[in-house]
Each structure stands twice: as C-alpha cells, then as structure tokens.
TORPA-4810 file (N, C-alpha, C, O; in nm, 3 decimals):
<nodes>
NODE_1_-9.919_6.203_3.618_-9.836_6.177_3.501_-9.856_6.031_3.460_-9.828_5.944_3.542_X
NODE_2_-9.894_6.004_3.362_-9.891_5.870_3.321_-9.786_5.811_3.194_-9.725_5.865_3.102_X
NODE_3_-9.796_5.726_3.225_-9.634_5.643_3.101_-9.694_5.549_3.009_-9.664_5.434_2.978_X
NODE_4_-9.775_5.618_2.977_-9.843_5.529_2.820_-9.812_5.583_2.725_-9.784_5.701_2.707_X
NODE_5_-9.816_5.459_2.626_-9.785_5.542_2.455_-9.903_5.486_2.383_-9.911_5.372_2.338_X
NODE_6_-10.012_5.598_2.375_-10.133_5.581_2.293_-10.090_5.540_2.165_-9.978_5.522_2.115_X
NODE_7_-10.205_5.528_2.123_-10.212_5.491_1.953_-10.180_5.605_1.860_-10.128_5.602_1.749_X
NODE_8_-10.247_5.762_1.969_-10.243_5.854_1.879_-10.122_5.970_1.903_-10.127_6.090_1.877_X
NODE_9_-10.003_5.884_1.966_-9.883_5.866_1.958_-9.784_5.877_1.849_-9.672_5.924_1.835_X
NODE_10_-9.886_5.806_1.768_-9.819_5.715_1.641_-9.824_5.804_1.527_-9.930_5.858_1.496_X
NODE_11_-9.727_5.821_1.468_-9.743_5.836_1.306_-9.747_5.801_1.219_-9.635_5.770_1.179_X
NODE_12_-9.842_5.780_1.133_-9.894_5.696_1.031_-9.886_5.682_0.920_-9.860_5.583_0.852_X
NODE_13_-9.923_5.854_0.879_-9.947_5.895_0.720_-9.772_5.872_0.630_-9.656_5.885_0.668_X
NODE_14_-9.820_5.842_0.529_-9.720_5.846_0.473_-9.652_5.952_0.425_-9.530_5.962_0.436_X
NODE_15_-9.744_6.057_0.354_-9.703_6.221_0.357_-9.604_6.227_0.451_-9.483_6.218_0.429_X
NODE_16_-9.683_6.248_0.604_-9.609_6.323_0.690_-9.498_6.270_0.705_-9.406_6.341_0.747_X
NODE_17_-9.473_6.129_0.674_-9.334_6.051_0.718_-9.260_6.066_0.620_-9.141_6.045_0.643_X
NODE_18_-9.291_6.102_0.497_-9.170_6.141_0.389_-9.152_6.353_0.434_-9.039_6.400_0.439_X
NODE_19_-9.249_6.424_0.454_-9.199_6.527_0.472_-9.103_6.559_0.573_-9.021_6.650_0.564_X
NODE_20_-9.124_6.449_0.710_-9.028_6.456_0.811_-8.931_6.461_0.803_-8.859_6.541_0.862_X
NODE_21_-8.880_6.332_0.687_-8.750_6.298_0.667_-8.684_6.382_0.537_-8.583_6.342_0.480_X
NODE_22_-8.754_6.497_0.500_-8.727_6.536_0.384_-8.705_6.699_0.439_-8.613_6.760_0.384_X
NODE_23_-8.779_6.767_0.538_-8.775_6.908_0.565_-8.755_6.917_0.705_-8.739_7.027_0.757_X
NODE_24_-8.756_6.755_0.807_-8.738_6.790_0.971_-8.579_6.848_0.983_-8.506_6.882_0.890_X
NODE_25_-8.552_6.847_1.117_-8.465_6.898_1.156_-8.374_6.768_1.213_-8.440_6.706_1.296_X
NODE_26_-8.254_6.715_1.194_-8.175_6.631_1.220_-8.083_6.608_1.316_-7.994_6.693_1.325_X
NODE_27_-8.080_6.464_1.432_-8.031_6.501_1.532_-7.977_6.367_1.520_-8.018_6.278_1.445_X
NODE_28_-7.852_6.358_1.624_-7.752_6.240_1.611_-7.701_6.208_1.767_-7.648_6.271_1.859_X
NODE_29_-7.741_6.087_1.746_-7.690_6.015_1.928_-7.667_5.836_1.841_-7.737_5.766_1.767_X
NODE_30_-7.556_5.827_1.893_-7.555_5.669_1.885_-7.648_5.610_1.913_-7.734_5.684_1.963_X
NODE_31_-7.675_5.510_1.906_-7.709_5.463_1.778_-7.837_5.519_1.689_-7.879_5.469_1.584_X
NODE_32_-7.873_5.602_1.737_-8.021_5.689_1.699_-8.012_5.793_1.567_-7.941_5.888_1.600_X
NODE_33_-8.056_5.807_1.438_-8.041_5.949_1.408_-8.220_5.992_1.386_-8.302_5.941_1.309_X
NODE_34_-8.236_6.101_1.484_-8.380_6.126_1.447_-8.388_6.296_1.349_-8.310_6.390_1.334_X
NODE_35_-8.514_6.266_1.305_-8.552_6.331_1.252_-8.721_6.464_1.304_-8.841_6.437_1.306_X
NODE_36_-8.684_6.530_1.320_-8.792_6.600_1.462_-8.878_6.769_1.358_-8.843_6.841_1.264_X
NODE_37_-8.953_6.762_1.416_-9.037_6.885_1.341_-9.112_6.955_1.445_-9.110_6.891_1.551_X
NODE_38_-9.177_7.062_1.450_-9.259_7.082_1.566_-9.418_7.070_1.495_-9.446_7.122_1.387_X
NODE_39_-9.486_7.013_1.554_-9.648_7.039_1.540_-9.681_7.136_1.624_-9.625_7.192_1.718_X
NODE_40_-9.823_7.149_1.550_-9.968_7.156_1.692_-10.022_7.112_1.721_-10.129_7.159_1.761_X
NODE_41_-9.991_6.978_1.722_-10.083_6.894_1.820_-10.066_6.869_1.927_-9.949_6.898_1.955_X
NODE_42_-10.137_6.813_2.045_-10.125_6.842_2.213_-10.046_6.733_2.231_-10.033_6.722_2.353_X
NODE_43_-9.974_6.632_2.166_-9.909_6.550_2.180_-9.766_6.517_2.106_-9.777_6.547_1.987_X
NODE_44_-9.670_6.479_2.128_-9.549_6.453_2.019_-9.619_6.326_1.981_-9.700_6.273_2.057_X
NODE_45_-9.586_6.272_1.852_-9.589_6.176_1.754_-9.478_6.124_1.690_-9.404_6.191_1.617_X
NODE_46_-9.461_5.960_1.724_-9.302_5.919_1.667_-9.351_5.817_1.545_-9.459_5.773_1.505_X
NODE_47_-9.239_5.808_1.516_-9.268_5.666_1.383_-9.127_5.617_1.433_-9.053_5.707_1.472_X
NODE_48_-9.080_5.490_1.437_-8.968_5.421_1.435_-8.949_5.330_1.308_-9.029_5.269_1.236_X
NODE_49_-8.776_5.349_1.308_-8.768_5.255_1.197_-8.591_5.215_1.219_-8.489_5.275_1.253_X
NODE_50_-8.643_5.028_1.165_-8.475_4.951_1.188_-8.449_4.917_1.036_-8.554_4.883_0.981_X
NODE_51_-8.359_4.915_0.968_-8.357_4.890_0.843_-8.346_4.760_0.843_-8.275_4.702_0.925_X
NODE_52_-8.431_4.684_0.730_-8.439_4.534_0.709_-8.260_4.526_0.680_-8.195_4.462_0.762_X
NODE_53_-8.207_4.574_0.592_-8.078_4.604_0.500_-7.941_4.570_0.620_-7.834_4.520_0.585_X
NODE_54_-7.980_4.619_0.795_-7.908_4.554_0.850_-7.936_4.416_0.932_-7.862_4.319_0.944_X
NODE_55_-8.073_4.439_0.987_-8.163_4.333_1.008_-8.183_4.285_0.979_-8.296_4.320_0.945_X
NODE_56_-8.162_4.149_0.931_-8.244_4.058_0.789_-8.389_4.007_0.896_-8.508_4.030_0.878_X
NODE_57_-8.318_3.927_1.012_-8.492_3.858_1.084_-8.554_4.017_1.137_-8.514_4.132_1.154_X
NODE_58_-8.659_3.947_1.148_-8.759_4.058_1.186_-8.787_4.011_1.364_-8.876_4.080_1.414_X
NODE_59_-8.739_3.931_1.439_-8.721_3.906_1.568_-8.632_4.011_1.595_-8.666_4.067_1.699_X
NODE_60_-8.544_4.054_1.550_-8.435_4.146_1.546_-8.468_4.319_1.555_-8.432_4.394_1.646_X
NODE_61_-8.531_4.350_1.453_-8.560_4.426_1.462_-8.661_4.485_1.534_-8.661_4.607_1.548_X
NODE_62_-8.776_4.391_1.598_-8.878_4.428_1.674_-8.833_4.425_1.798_-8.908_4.447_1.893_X
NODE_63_-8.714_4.401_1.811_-8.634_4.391_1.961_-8.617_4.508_1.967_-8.656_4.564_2.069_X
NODE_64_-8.541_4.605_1.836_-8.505_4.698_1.876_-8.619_4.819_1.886_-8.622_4.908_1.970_X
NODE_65_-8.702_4.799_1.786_-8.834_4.866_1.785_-8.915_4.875_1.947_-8.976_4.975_1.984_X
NODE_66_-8.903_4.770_2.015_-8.938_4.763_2.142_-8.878_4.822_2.235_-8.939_4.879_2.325_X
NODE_67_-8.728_4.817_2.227_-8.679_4.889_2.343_-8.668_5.045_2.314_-8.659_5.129_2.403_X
NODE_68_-8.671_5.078_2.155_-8.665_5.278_2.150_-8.823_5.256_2.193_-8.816_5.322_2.297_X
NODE_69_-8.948_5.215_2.191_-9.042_5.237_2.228_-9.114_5.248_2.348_-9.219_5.303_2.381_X
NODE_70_-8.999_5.155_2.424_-8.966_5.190_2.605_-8.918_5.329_2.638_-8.977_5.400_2.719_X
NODE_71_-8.811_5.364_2.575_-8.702_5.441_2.635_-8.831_5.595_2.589_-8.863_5.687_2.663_X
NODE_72_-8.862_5.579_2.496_-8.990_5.682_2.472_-9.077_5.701_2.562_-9.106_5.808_2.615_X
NODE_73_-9.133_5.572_2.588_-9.266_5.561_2.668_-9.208_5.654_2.844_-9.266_5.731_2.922_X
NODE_74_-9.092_5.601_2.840_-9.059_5.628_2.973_-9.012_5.786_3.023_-9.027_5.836_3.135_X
NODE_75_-8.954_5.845_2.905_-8.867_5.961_2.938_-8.927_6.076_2.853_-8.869_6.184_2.853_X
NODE_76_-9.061_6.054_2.768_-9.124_6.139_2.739_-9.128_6.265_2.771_-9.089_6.368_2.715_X
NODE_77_-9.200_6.233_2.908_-9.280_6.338_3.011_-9.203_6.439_3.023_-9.217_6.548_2.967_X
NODE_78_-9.066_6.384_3.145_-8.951_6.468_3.187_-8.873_6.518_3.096_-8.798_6.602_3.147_X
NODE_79_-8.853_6.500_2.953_-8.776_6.517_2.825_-8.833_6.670_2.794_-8.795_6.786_2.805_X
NODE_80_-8.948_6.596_2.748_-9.041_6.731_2.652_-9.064_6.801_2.725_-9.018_6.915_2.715_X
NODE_81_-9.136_6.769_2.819_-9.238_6.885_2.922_-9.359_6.897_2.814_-9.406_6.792_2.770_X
NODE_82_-9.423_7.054_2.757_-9.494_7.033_2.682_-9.477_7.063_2.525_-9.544_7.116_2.436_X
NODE_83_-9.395_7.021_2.532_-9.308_7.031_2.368_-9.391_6.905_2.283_-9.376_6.784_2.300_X
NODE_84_-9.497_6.984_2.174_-9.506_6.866_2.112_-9.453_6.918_1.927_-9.444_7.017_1.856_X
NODE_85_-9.427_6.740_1.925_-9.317_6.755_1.716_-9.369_6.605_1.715_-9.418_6.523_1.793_X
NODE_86_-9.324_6.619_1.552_-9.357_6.469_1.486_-9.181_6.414_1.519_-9.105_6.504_1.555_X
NODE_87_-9.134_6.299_1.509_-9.080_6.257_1.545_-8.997_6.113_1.448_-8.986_6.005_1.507_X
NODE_88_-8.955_6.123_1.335_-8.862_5.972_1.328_-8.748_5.966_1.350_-8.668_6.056_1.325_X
NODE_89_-8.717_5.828_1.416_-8.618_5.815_1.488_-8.559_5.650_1.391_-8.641_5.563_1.361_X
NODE_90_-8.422_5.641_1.359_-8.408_5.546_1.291_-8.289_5.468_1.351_-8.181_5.527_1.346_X
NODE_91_-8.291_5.344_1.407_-8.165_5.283_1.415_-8.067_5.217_1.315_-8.069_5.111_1.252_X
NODE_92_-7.960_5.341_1.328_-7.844_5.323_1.259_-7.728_5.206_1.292_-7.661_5.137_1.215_X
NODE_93_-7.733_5.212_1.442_-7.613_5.124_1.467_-7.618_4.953_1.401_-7.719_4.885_1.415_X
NODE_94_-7.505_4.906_1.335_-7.501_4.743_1.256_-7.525_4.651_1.382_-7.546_4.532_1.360_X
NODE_95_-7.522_4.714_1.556_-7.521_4.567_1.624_-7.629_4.620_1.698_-7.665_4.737_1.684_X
NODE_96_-7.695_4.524_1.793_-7.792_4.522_1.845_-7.741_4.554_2.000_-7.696_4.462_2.069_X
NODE_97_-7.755_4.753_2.075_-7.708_4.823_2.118_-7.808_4.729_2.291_-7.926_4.700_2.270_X
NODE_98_-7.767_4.705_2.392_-7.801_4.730_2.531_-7.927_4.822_2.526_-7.926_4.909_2.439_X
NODE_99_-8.054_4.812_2.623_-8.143_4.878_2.631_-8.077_5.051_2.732_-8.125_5.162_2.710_X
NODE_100_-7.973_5.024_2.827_-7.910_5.160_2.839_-7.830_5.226_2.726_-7.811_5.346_2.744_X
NODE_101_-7.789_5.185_2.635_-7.705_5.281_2.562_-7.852_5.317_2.435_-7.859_5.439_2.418_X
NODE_102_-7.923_5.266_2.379_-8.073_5.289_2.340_-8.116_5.479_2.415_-8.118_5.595_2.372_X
NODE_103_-8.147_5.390_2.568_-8.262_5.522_2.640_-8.123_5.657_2.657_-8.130_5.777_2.630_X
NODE_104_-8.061_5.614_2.687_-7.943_5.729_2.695_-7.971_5.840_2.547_-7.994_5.960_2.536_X
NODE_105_-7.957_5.729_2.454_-7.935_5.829_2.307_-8.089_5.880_2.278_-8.099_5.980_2.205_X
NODE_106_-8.189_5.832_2.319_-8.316_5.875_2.296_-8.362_5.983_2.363_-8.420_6.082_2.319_X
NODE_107_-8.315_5.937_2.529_-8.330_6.092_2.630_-8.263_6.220_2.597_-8.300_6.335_2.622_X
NODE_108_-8.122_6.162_2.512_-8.024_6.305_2.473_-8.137_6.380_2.357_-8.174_6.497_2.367_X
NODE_109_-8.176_6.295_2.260_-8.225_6.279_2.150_-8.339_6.417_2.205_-8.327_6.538_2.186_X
NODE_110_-8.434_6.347_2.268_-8.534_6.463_2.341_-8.513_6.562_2.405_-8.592_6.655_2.386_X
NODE_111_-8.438_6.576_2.473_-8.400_6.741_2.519_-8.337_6.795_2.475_-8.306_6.902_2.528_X
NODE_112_-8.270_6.749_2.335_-8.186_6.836_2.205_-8.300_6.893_2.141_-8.292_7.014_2.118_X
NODE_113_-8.410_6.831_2.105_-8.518_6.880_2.053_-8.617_6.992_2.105_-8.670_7.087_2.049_X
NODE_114_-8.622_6.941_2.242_-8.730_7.019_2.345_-8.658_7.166_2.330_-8.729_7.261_2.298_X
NODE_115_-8.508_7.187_2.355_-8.443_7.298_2.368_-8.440_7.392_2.233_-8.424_7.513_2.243_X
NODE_116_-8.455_7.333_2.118_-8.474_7.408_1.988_-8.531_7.430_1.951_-8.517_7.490_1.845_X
</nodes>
C-alpha cells in the first residue's frame, strides 16, 4: 500500500470541475462540503478549493489546501478501498479548523461516498 498523491490524482479540466459541481452528488462534514461523482478510472481524482472571499492571504489558504491534501493522502486507501469518483471538496468553515477536525471531516467525507 503506498501513501502518495500522484499528479494523476489531480483534477484539472475545467469541464469536469464545473460538471462536478453542477451534477455530483453532495456531501457535508464540517468544515468540508464535497462534491463526489463516480468514474472509471482506476483511481479517485480530487480538486480542492479555499475561497479567496474568506481567505484574503494566500499563506492561508495553502495551509488549508495542505492539510485536506494530507488527510487525503493518508486515509485514501482504508476509506475507498477500490472505489474510484472525481472528487471536489471545498472549505467552507470562516476559521482556520486544527489538522484533526480537517482529517476527521474528510475520512467521514470518504466512506459516505465509498458506501453510495
């Protein structure tokens, strides 16, 4: 089992990131609300996003971008199993949440998904 988050991880296109958020399926954990779809590809694929609108510095927001990108990297495996979906995940909360209350809402986040 390995705990990397490839490149091809990532979601890119812009299509797919407006259809996500326009036809995925919607899920809610403090501070998290994601947005989840299923593919076919052999991998899940996330996009993250912190709104500038509460964030003004961008030190700020790449903090938080970093730690949902931990709590991903880490709880993937055991989450999904082999469940793969496209994936945006957006931080809602106005304050800048502890890296446990983050992986908590991200792990719930994934096995709400894996199970549907």
């Amino acid at each position: 089992m390995t705990y990397s988050f490839p490149k091809e991880q990532r979601l890119r296109q812009r299509q797919a990131i407006a259809d996500l958020s326009v036809h995925g399926t919607v899920l809610f954990k403090y501070p998290i609300k994601a947005y989840f779809a299923p593919s076919d590809g052999p991998l899940p694929r996330y996009v993250i996003a912190v709104p500038k609108k509460s964030f003004k510095r961008a030190v700020k927001r790449n903090l938080l971008k970093r730690r949902i990108r931990e709590a991903l990297r880490l709880n993937q495996a055991e989450c999904l199993g082999g469940f793969a979906a496209d994936y945006l995940l957006v931080y809602i909360g106005k304050e800048i949440c502890p890296y446990d209350v983050i992986e908590a809402a991200v792990k719930d986040i994934l096995l709400k998904s894996a199970r549907s």
